[in-house]
C-alpha positions as YAML, in Angstrom:
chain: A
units: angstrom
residues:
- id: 1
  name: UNK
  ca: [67.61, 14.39, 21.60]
- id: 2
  name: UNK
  ca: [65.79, 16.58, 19.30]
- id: 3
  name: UNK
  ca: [62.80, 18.21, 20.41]
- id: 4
  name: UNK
  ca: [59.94, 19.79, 18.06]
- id: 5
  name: UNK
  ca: [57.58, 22.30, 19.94]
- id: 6
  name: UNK
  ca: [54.12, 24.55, 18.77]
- id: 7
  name: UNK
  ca: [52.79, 27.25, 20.35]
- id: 8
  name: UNK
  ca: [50.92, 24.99, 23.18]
- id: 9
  name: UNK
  ca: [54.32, 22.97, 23.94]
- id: 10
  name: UNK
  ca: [56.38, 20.38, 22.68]
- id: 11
  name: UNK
  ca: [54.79, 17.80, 20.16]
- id: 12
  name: UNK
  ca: [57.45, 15.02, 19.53]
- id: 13
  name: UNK
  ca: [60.77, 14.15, 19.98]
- id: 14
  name: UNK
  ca: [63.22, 12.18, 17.65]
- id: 15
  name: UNK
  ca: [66.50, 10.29, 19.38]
- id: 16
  name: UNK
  ca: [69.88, 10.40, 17.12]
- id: 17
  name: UNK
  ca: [71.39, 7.16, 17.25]
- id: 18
  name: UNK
  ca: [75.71, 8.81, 17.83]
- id: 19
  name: UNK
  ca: [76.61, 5.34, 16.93]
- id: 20
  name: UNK
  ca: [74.30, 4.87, 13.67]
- id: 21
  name: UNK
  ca: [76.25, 4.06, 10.10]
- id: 22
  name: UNK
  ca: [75.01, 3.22, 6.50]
- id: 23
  name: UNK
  ca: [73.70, -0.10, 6.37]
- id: 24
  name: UNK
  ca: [72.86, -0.37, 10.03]
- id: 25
  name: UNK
  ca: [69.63, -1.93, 10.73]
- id: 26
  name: UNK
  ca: [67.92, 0.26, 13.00]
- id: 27
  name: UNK
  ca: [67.53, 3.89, 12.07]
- id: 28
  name: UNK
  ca: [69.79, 7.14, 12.54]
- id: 29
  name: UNK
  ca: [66.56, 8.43, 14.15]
- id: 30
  name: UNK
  ca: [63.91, 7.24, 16.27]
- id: 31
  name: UNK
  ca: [60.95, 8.80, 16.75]
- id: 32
  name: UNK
  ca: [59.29, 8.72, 20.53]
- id: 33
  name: UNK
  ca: [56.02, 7.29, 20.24]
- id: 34
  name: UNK
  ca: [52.93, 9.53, 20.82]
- id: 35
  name: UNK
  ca: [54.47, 12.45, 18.96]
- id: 36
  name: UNK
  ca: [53.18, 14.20, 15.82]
- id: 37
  name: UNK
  ca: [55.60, 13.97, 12.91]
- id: 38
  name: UNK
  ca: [54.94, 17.35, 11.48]
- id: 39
  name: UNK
  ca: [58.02, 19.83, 10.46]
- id: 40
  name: UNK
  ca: [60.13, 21.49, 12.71]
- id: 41
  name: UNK
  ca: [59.58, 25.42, 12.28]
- id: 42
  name: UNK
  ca: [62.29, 27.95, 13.43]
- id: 43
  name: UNK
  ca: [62.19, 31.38, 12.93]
- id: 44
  name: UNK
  ca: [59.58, 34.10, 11.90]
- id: 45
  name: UNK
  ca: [56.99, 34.63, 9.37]
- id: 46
  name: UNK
  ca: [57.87, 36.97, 6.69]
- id: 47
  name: UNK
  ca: [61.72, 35.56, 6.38]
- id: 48
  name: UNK
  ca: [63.02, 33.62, 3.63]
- id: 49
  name: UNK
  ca: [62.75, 30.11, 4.62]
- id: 50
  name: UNK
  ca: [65.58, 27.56, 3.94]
- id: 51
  name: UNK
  ca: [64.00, 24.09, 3.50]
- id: 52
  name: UNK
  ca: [65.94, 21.31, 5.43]
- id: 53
  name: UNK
  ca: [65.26, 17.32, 5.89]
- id: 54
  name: UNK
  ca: [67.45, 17.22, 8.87]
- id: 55
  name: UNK
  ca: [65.73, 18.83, 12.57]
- id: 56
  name: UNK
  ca: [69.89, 19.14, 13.16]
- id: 57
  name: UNK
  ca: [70.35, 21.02, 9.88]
- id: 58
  name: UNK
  ca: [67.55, 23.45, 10.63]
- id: 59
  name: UNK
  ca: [68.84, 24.17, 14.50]
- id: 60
  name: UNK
  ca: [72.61, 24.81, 12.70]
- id: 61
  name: UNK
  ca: [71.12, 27.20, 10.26]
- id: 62
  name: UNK
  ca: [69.30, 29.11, 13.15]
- id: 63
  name: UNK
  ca: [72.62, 29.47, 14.94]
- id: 64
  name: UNK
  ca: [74.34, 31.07, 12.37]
- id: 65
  name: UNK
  ca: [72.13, 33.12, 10.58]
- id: 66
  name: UNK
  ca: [69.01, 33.43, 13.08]
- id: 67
  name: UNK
  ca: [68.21, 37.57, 12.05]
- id: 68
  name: UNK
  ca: [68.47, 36.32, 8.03]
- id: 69
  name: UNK
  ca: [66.04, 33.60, 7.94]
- id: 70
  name: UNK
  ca: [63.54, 31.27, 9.22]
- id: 71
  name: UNK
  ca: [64.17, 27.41, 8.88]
- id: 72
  name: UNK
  ca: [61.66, 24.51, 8.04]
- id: 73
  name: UNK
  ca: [62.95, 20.95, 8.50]
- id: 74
  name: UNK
  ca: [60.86, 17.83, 6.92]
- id: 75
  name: UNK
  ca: [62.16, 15.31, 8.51]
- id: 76
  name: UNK
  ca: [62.03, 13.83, 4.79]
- id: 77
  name: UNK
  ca: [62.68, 14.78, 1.57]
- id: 78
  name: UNK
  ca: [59.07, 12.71, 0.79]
- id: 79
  name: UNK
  ca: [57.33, 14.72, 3.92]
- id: 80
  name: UNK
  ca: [54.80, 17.43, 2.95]
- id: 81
  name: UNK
  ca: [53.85, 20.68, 4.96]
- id: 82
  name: UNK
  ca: [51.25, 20.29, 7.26]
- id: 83
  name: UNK
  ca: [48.28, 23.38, 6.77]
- id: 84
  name: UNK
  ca: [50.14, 25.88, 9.79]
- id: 85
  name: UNK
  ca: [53.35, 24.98, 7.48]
- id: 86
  name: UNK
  ca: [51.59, 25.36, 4.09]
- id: 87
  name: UNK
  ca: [50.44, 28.77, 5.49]
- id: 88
  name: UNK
  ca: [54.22, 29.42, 7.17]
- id: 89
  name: UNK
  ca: [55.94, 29.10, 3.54]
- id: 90
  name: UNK
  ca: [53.09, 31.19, 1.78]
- id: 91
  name: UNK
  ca: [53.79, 33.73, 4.07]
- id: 92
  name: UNK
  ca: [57.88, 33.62, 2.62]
- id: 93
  name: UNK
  ca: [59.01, 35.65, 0.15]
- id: 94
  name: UNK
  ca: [61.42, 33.00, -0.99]
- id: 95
  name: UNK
  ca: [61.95, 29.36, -0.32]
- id: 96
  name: UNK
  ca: [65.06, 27.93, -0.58]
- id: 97
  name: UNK
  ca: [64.92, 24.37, -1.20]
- id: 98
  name: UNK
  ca: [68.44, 22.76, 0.73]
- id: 99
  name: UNK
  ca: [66.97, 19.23, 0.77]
- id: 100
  name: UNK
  ca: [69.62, 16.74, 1.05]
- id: 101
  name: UNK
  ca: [71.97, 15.35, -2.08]
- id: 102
  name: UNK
  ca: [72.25, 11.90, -1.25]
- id: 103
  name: UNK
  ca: [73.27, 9.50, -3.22]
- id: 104
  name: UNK
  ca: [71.25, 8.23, -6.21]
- id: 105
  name: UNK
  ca: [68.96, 5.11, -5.51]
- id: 106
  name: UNK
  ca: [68.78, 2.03, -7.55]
- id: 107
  name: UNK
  ca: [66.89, 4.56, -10.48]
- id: 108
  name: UNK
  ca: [69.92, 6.53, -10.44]
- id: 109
  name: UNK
  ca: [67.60, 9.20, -8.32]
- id: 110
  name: UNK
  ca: [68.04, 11.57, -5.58]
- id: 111
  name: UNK
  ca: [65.38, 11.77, -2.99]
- id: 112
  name: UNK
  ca: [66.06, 15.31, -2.46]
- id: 113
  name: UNK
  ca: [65.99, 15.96, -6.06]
- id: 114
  name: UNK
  ca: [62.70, 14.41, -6.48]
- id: 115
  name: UNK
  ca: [60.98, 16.23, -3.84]
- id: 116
  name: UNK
  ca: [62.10, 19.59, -5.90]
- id: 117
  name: UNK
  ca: [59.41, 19.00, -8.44]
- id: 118
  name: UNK
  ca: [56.95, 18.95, -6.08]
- id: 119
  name: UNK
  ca: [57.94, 21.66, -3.85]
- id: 120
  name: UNK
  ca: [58.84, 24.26, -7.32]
- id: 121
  name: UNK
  ca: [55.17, 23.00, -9.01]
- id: 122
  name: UNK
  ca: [53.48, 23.65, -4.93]
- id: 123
  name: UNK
  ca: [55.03, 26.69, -4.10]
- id: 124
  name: UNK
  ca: [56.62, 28.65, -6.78]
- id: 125
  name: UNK
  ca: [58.93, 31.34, -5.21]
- id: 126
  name: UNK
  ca: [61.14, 28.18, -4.28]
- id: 127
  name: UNK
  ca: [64.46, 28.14, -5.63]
- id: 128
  name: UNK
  ca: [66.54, 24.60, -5.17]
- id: 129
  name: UNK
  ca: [69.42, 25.53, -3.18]
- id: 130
  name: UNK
  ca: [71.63, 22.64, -2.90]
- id: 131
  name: UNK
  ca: [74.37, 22.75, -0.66]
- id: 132
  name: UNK
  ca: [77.82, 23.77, -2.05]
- id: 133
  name: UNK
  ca: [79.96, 20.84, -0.38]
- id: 134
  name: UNK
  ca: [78.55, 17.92, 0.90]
- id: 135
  name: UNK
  ca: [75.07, 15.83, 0.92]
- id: 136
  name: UNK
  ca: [73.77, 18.75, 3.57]
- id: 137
  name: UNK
  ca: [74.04, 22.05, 5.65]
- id: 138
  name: UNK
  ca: [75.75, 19.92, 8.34]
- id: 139
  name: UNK
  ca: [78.31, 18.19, 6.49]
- id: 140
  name: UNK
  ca: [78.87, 21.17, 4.03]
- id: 141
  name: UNK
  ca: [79.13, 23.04, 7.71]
- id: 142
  name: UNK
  ca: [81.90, 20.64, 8.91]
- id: 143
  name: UNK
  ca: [84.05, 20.90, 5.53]
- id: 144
  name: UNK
  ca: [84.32, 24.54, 5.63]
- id: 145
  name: UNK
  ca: [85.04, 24.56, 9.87]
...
Protein backbone atom coordinates (compact mmCIF):
# COMPACT_ATOMS: atom_id res chain seq x y z
CA UNK A 1 0.00 0.00 0.00
CA UNK A 2 1.46 3.17 -1.12
CA UNK A 3 0.30 6.24 0.31
CA UNK A 4 0.75 9.92 -1.27
CA UNK A 5 0.19 12.82 1.32
CA UNK A 6 0.21 17.09 1.02
CA UNK A 7 0.52 19.33 3.57
CA UNK A 8 -3.38 18.96 4.70
CA UNK A 9 -3.09 14.95 4.75
CA UNK A 10 -3.05 12.12 2.61
CA UNK A 11 -4.56 12.50 -1.01
CA UNK A 12 -4.58 8.95 -2.62
CA UNK A 13 -3.42 5.71 -2.28
CA UNK A 14 -2.25 3.13 -4.99
CA UNK A 15 -2.38 -0.91 -4.06
CA UNK A 16 0.70 -3.09 -5.58
CA UNK A 17 -0.64 -6.13 -6.89
CA UNK A 18 2.73 -8.81 -5.10
CA UNK A 19 1.34 -11.28 -7.47
CA UNK A 20 1.16 -8.98 -10.78
CA UNK A 21 3.38 -10.25 -14.04
CA UNK A 22 3.73 -8.95 -17.71
CA UNK A 23 0.79 -9.73 -19.59
CA UNK A 24 -1.55 -9.98 -16.65
CA UNK A 25 -4.80 -8.41 -17.17
CA UNK A 26 -5.37 -6.29 -14.33
CA UNK A 27 -2.74 -3.76 -13.39
CA UNK A 28 0.55 -3.86 -11.14
CA UNK A 29 -1.21 -0.90 -9.48
CA UNK A 30 -4.52 0.12 -8.53
CA UNK A 31 -5.43 3.27 -7.68
CA UNK A 32 -8.18 3.75 -4.63
CA UNK A 33 -10.92 5.64 -5.95
CA UNK A 34 -11.50 9.24 -4.69
CA UNK A 35 -7.78 10.03 -4.69
CA UNK A 36 -5.94 12.70 -6.70
CA UNK A 37 -3.35 11.25 -9.06
CA UNK A 38 -0.82 13.97 -8.71
CA UNK A 39 3.11 13.10 -8.04
CA UNK A 40 4.44 11.84 -5.04
CA UNK A 41 6.94 14.57 -3.54
CA UNK A 42 9.70 13.56 -1.01
CA UNK A 43 12.18 15.66 0.23
CA UNK A 44 12.94 19.49 0.38
CA UNK A 45 12.93 22.40 -1.84
CA UNK A 46 16.24 23.56 -2.91
CA UNK A 47 17.68 19.76 -3.45
CA UNK A 48 18.40 18.21 -6.63
CA UNK A 49 15.43 16.27 -7.52
CA UNK A 50 15.69 12.72 -9.04
CA UNK A 51 12.64 12.15 -11.30
CA UNK A 52 11.03 8.63 -10.78
CA UNK A 53 7.76 6.85 -12.41
CA UNK A 54 7.61 4.41 -9.64
CA UNK A 55 6.00 5.91 -5.84
CA UNK A 56 8.37 2.61 -4.72
CA UNK A 57 11.39 3.99 -6.58
CA UNK A 58 11.04 7.42 -5.05
CA UNK A 59 10.52 5.97 -1.21
CA UNK A 60 13.98 3.68 -2.03
CA UNK A 61 15.82 6.72 -3.14
CA UNK A 62 14.71 8.64 0.09
CA UNK A 63 16.08 5.80 2.19
CA UNK A 64 19.34 5.84 0.94
CA UNK A 65 20.23 9.15 0.16
CA UNK A 66 17.47 11.29 2.12
CA UNK A 67 20.25 14.46 3.17
CA UNK A 68 21.39 14.40 -0.89
CA UNK A 69 18.19 14.86 -2.57
CA UNK A 70 14.58 15.30 -2.88
CA UNK A 71 12.51 12.71 -5.00
CA UNK A 72 9.48 13.30 -7.42
CA UNK A 73 7.64 10.18 -8.63
CA UNK A 74 5.05 10.45 -11.76
CA UNK A 75 3.39 7.67 -11.47
CA UNK A 76 4.01 7.74 -15.43
CA UNK A 77 6.51 8.43 -17.67
CA UNK A 78 3.36 10.34 -19.77
CA UNK A 79 2.26 12.19 -16.27
CA UNK A 80 3.04 15.94 -16.06
CA UNK A 81 3.75 18.08 -12.84
CA UNK A 82 0.91 19.46 -11.33
CA UNK A 83 1.46 23.68 -10.57
CA UNK A 84 2.86 22.94 -6.53
CA UNK A 85 5.19 20.34 -8.61
CA UNK A 86 5.95 22.69 -11.55
CA UNK A 87 6.93 25.21 -8.80
CA UNK A 88 8.81 22.19 -6.60
CA UNK A 89 11.26 21.40 -9.71
CA UNK A 90 11.80 25.22 -10.52
CA UNK A 91 12.87 25.59 -7.22
CA UNK A 92 15.84 22.55 -8.07
CA UNK A 93 19.00 23.31 -9.08
CA UNK A 94 19.15 20.13 -11.10
CA UNK A 95 16.72 17.54 -12.25
CA UNK A 96 17.69 14.30 -12.82
CA UNK A 97 15.51 12.57 -15.12
CA UNK A 98 15.62 8.43 -13.85
CA UNK A 99 12.37 7.64 -15.71
CA UNK A 100 12.12 4.06 -16.40
CA UNK A 101 13.99 2.07 -19.52
CA UNK A 102 11.47 -0.26 -20.46
CA UNK A 103 11.35 -2.00 -23.23
CA UNK A 104 10.67 -0.45 -26.66
CA UNK A 105 6.92 -0.49 -27.83
CA UNK A 106 5.69 -1.63 -31.13
CA UNK A 107 7.60 1.91 -32.63
CA UNK A 108 10.69 0.57 -31.29
CA UNK A 109 10.15 3.48 -28.41
CA UNK A 110 10.75 3.85 -24.83
CA UNK A 111 8.15 5.55 -22.79
CA UNK A 112 10.68 6.87 -20.52
CA UNK A 113 12.71 8.05 -23.32
CA UNK A 114 9.94 9.91 -24.82
CA UNK A 115 8.95 11.75 -21.84
CA UNK A 116 12.79 13.16 -21.85
CA UNK A 117 11.98 15.53 -24.63
CA UNK A 118 9.43 16.98 -22.89
CA UNK A 119 10.81 17.22 -19.52
CA UNK A 120 14.66 18.68 -21.14
CA UNK A 121 12.44 21.28 -23.63
CA UNK A 122 10.03 22.14 -19.97
CA UNK A 123 12.59 22.41 -17.59
CA UNK A 124 16.07 22.79 -18.77
CA UNK A 125 18.50 22.10 -15.84
CA UNK A 126 17.25 18.37 -16.34
CA UNK A 127 19.78 15.97 -17.16
CA UNK A 128 18.42 12.23 -18.26
CA UNK A 129 19.82 10.02 -15.77
CA UNK A 130 19.05 6.57 -16.69
CA UNK A 131 19.71 3.96 -14.39
CA UNK A 132 23.05 2.05 -14.71
CA UNK A 133 21.58 -1.65 -14.47
CA UNK A 134 18.21 -2.42 -14.95
CA UNK A 135 14.76 -0.80 -16.35
CA UNK A 136 14.75 1.31 -12.77
CA UNK A 137 16.17 2.49 -9.32
CA UNK A 138 14.52 -0.64 -7.84
CA UNK A 139 15.70 -3.27 -10.01
CA UNK A 140 19.15 -1.53 -10.62
CA UNK A 141 18.88 -1.48 -6.49
CA UNK A 142 18.35 -5.30 -6.31
CA UNK A 143 21.32 -6.16 -8.88
CA UNK A 144 23.88 -4.37 -6.97
CA UNK A 145 22.38 -5.84 -3.22
Amino acid sequence: VVPTFRKAGPVAVKIRRRDWQLGDTWPKYQAIRGGGNGALILGKPGLPVVLVESELDALLITQEAPDLCSVMALGSASNRPHIAAADFLKAAPVILAALDFDTPDARGQRAGARAWLWWREHFPQSRCWPPAIGKDPGEMHTAVS
